[in-house]
C-alpha positions in Angstrom: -4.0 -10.2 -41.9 -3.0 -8.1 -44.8 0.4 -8.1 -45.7 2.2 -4.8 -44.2 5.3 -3.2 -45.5 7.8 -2.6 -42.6 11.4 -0.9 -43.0 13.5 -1.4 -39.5 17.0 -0.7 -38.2 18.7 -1.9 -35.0 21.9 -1.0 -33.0 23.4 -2.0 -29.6 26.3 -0.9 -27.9 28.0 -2.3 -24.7 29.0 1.1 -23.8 31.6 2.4 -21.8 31.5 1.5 -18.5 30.4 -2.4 -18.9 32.7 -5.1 -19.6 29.4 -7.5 -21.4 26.9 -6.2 -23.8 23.9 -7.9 -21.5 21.1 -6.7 -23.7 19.7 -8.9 -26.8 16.9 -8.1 -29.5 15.3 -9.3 -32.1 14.2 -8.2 -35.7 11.8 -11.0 -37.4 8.9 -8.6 -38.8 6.4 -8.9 -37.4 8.1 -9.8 -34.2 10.7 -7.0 -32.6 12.2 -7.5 -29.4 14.4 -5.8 -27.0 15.6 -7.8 -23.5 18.1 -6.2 -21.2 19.5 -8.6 -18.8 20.4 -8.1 -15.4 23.1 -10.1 -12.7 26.3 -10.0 -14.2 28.5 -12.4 -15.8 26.6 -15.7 -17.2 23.3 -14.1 -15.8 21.8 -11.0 -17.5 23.3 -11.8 -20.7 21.6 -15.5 -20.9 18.6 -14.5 -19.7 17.8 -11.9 -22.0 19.2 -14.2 -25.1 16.8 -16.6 -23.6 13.8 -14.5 -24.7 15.2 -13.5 -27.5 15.3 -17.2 -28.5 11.8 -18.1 -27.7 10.5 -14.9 -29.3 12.0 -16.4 -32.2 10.3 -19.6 -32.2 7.6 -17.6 -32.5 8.4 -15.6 -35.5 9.3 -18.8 -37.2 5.8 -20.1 -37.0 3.8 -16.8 -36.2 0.0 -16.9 -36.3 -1.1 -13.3 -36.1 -4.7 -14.7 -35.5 -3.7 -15.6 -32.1 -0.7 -12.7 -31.2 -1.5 -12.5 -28.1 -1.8 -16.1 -26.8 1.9 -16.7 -28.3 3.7 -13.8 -27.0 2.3 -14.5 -23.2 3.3 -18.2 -24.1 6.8 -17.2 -25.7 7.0 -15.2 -21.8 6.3 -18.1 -19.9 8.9 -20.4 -21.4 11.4 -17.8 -21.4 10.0 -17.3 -17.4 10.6 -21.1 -17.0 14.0 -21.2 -18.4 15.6 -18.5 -16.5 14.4 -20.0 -13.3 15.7 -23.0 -13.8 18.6 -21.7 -15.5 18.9 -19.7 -12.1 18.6 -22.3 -9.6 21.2 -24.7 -10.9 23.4 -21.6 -10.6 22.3 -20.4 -6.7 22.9 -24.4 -5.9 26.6 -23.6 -6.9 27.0 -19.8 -5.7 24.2 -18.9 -3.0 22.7 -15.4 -4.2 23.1 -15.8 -7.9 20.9 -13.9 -10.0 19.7 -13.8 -13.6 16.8 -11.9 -15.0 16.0 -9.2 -17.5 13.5 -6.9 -18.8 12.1 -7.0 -22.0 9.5 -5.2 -24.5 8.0 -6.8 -27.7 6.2 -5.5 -30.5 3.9 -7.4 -33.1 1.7 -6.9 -35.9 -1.4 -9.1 -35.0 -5.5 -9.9 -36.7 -7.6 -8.1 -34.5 -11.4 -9.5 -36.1 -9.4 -8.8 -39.4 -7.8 -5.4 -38.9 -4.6 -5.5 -38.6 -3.0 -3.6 -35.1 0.2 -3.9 -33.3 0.6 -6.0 -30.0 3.3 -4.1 -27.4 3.8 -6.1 -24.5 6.7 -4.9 -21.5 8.1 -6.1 -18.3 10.5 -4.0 -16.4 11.9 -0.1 -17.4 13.0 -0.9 -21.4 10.7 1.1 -23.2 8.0 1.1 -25.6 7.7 4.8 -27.4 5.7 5.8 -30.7 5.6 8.7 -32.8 2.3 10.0 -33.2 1.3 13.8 -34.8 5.0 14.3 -34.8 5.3 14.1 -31.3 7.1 11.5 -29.1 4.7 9.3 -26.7 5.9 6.6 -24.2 3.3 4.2 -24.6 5.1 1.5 -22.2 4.6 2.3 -17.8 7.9 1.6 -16.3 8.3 -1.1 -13.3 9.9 0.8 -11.2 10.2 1.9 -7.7 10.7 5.5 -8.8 7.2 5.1 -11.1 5.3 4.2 -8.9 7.1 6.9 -5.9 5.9 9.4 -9.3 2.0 7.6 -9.7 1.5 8.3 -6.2 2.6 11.9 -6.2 6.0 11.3 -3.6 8.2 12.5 -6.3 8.2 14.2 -9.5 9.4 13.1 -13.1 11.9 15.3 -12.6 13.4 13.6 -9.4 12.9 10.6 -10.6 15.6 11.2 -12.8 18.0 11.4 -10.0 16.6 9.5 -7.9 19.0 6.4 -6.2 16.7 3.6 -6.6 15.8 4.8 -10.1 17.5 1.6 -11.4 15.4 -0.7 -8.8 13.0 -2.4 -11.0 9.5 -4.4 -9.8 8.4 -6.7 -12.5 10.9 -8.8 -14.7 11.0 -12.1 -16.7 13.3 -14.6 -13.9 11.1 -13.3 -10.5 10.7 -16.1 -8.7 7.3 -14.3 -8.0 5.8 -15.0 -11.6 5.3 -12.6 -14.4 3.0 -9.7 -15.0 3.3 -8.3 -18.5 1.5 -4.9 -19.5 -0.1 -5.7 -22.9 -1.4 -2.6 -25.2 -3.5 -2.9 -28.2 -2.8 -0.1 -31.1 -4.4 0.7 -34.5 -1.9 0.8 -37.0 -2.4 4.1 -38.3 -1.7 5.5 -34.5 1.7 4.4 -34.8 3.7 6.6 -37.3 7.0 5.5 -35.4 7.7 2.7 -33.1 11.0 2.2 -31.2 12.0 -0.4 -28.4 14.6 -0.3 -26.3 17.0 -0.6 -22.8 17.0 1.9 -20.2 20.7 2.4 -21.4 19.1 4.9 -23.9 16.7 6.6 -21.9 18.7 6.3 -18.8 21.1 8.7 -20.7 19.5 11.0 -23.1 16.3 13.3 -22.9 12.8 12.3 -24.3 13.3 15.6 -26.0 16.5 14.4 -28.2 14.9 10.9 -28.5 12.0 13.1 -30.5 14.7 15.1 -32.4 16.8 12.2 -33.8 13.3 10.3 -34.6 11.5 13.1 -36.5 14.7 14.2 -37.8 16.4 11.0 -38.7 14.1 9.4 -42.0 15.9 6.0 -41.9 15.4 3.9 -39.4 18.6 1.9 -39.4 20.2 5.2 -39.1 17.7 6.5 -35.9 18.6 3.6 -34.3 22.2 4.1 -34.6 22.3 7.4 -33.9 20.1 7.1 -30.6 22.3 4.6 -29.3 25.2 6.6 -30.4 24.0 9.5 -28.7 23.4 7.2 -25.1 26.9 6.4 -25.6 28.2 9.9 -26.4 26.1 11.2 -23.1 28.0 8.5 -20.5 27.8 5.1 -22.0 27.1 4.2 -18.5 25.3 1.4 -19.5 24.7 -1.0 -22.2 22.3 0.7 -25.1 19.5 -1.0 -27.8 17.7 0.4 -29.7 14.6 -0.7 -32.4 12.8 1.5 -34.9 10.4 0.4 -36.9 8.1 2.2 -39.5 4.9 0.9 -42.0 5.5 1.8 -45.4 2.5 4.0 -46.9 0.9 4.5 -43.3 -2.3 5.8 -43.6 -3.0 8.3 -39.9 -5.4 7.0 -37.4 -5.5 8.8 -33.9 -8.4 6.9 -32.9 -7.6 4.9 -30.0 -9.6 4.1 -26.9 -7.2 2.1 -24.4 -9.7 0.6 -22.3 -11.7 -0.7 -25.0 -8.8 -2.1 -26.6 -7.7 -4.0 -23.2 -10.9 -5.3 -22.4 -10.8 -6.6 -26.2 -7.3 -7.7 -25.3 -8.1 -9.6 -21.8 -10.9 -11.3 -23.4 -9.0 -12.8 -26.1 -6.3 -14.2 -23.3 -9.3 -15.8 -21.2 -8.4 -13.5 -18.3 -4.4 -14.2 -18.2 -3.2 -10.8 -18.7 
């Protein structure tokens, strides 16, 4: 893989509601990570350090030949951890929970092109910046996605919705893991950013657009999204990642189902 030229910036805030910051990330280019935890004290808070930590292990002795076969492993020993972190807990206090979301982005060799590897579980988000306009790239999972897939409710109502919080896939199910995995050129990616619904759950698409085309520093995008999250509620904790490729040349090509298949056949059919 050729050596790529990446400028990043980072913030988190706990907000102003919470009493613990229960989101974690991770900035080792080529590896970006951003876990937001869920079940209180001692639970979401561990378990999203605990992928945070085995994403690191990664970065430390990354092989972007095989991406793809070390992010679903660095899942599945974060996967095993919380679930045995969380049954010595229920043996104590019956009903304990720990899990969290989490989204990951990494540069990996495709057959010797270089591409980025995006990987989520749960509603954090995976957006990129693409002609100058914002895309979600990540699918949300979520009760209220899939009430909008199957045309109950609108993204509008969504919004509001009271189980818009109610999640369907996370790292610490006892049911197993089912990460989304998307395959991007590099040059369809002129601005990456991961992070907790704490961002989105509190600002517009449209002013997460504004402060990334408008903002040229990524340490300062990410500050001021999570600022602005904070300064619309704060009503829960709040990362953000942006990420950038130095000297980016534009590529729009992108077929997603080619690029999957490529994906799944690489994985041997785990994804």
């Amino acid at each position: 893989m050729k050596d790529v030229d990446l400028h990043h910036g980072a913030s988190t805030d706990v907000g102003l509601v919470r009493k613990v910051n229960e989101d974690s990330y991770l900035v080792a280019p080529p590896v970006f990570v951003v876990a937001d935890g869920m079940g209180g004290h001692s639970g979401g808070d561990v378990a999203s350090r605990m992928v945070v930590e085995e994403f690191q292990r990664l970065a430390e002795a990354y092989d972007p030949r095989r991406g793809a076969e070390l992010v679903s492993d660095a899942l599945a020993r974060a996967q095993a951890r919380i679930i045995d972190y969380g049954e010595a807990h229920r043996a104590l206090q019956p009903g304990w929970h720990a899990g969290t979301t989490a989204v990951a982005a990494v540069l990996v060799d495709d057959d010797g092109v270089t591409k980025w590897l995006l990987v989520n579980l749960g509603d954090s988000r995976i957006y990129r910046i693409v002609d100058g306009r914002l895309e979600q790239v990540s699918v949300d999972h979520s009760v209220v996605q899939e009430l909008v897939d199957s045309g109950q409710i609108t993204p509008e109502e969504a919004s509001v919705h009271p189980e818009r919080h109610v999640i369907t896939r996370a790292l610490g199910s006892p049911g197993g893991i089912q990460p989304d995995f998307f395959l991007l050129p590099l040059g369809s990616v002129e601005r990456l950013l991961l992070c907790s619904d704490g961002v989105t759950g509190m600002i517009e698409d449209e002013e997460i657009e504004e402060i990334l085309e408008s903002v040229a520093d990524p340490r300062d995008a990410a500050d001021r999204l999570v600022r602005a999250a904070v300064a619309a509620g704060g009503r829960d904790n709040a990362t953000a990642i942006v990420v950038d490729v130095v000297g980016l040349v534009k590529d729009a090509t992108y077929d997603s189902q080619r690029q999957l298949e490529s994906l799944e056949s690489k994985l041997g059919g785990r994804l």
